[in-house]
FIRODREN-623145 format. One record per atom (N, C-alpha, C): residue number from 1; y, z, x; atom name; residue in one letter. Coordinates in steps of 0.2 Angstrom, whole numbers. Layout:
<pts>
  seq      v      w      u  atom  type
  NUM      Y      Z      X    CA     A
...
</pts>
This chain:
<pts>
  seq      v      w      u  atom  type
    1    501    428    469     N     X
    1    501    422    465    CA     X
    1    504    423    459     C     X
    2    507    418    456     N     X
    2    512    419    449    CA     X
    2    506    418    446     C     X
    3    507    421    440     N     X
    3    502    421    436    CA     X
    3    505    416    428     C     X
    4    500    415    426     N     X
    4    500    407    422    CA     X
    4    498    410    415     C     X
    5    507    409    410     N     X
    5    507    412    403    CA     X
    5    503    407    400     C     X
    6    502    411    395     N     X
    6    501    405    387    CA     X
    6    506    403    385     C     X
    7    505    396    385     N     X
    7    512    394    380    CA     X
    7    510    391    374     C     X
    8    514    391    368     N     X
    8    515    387    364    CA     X
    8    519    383    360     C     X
    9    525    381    365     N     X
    9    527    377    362    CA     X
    9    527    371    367     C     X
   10    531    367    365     N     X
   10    529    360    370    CA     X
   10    531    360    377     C     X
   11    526    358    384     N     X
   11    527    363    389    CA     X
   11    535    357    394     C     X
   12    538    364    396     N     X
   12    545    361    397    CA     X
   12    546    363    405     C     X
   13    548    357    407     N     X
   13    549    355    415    CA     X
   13    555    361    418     C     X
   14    552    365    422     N     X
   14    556    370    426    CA     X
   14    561    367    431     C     X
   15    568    368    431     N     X
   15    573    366    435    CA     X
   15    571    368    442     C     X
   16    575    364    445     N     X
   16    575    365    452    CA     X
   16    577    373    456     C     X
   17    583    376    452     N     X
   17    585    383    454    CA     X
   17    580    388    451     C     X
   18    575    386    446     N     X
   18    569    390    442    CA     X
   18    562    387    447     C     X
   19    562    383    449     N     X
   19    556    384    455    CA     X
   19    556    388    461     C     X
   20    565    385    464     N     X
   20    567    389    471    CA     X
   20    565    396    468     C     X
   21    566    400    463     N     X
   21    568    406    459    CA     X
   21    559    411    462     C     X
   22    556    404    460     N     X
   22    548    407    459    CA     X
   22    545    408    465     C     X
   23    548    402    470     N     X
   23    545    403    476    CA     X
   23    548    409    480     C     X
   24    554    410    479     N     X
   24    555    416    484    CA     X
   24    554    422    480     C     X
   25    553    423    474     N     X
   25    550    428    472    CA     X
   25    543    429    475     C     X
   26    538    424    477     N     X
   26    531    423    479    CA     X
   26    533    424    486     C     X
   27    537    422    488     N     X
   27    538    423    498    CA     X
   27    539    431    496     C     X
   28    544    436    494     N     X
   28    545    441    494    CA     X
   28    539    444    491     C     X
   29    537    443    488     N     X
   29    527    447    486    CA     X
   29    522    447    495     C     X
   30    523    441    497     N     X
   30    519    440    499    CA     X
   30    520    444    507     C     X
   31    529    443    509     N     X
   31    531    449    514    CA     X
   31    529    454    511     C     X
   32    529    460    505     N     X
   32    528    466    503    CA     X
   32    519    467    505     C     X
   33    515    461    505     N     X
   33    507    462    504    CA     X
   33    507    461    512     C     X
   34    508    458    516     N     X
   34    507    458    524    CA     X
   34    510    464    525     C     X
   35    515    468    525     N     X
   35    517    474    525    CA     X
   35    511    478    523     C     X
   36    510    479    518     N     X
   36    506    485    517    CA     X
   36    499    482    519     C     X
   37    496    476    520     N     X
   37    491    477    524    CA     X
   37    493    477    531     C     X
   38    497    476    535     N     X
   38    499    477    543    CA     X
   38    496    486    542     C     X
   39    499    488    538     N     X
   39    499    496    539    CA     X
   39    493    499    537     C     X
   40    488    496    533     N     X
   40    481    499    533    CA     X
   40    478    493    540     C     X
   41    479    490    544     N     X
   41    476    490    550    CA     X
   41    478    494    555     C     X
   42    486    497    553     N     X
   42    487    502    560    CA     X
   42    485    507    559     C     X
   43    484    510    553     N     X
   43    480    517    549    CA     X
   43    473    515    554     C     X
   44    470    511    549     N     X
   44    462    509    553    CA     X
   44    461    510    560     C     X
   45    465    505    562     N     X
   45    465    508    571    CA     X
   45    466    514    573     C     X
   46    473    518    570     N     X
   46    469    525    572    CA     X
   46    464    529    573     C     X
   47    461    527    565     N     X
   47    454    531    563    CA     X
   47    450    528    569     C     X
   48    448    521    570     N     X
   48    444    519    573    CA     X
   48    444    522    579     C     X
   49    450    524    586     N     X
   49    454    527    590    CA     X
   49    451    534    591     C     X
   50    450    538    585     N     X
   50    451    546    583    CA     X
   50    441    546    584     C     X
   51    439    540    580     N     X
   51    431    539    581    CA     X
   51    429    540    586     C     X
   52    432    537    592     N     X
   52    429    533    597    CA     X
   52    428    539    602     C     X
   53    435    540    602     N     X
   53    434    548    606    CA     X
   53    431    554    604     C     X
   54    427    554    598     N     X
   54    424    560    596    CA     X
   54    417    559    599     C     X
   55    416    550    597     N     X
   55    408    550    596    CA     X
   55    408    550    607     C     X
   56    413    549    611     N     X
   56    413    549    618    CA     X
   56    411    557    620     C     X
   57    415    563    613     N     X
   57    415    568    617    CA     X
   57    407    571    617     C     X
   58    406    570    610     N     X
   58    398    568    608    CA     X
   58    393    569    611     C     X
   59    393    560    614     N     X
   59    388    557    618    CA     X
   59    389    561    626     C     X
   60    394    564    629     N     X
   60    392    566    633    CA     X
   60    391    574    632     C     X
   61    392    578    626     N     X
   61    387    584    625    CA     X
   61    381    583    624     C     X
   62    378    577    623     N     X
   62    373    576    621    CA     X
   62    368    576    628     C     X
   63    371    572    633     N     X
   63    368    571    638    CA     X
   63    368    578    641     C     X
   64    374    580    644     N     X
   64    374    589    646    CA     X
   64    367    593    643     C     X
   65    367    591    639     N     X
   65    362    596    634    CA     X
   65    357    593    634     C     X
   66    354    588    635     N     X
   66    347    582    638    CA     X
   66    345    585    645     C     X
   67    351    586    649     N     X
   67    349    588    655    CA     X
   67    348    596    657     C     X
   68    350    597    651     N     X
   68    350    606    655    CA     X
   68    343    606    651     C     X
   69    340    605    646     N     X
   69    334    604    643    CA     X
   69    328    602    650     C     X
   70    332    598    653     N     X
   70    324    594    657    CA     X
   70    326    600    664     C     X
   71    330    603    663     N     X
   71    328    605    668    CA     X
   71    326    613    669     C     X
   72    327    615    660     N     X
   72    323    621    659    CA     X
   72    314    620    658     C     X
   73    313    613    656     N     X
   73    308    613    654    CA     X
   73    303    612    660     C     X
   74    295    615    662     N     X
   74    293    613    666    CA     X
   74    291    607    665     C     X
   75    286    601    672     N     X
   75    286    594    671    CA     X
   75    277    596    671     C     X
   76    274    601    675     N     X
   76    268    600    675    CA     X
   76    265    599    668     C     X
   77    259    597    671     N     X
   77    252    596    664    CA     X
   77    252    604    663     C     X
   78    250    604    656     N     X
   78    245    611    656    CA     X
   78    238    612    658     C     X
   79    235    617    659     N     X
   79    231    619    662    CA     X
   79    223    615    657     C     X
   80    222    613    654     N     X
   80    217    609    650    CA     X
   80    219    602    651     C     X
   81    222    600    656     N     X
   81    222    593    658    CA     X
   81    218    591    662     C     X
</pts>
């Protein structure tokens, strides 16, 4: 966004090649901020990508190891049941 000086002298009407000047100065910022934000979403979706398969490797040693558990543990009651 062009940022908005102080002025103090009397405010004076900006020429046609001094507007073109400002706007494409503003399209070229605003190309440079889609750039670098495109690339913290591609960054992001890696991580999110690198997440997904850890918490996948996880959840099935979690399971492996819920099962090898149920099936050390006996299911009978104890004997004061």
């Amino acid at each position: 966004m062009l940022a908005l000086t102080a002025h103090t002298g009397p405010p004076m009407a900006k020429t046609d090649t001094e507007r073109l000047d400002d706007l494409e100065i503003l399209a070229a910022h605003q190309a440079q901020m889609i750039d670098d934000l495109n690339e913290v979403v591609v960054s992001q979706g890696e991580v999110i990508a690198d997440l997904r398969r850890k918490l996948e490797v996880l959840a099935r040693r979690f399971s492996e190891a819920e099962e090898r558990m149920r099936e050390a543990v006996p299911v009978d009651k104890p004997p004061h049941w």
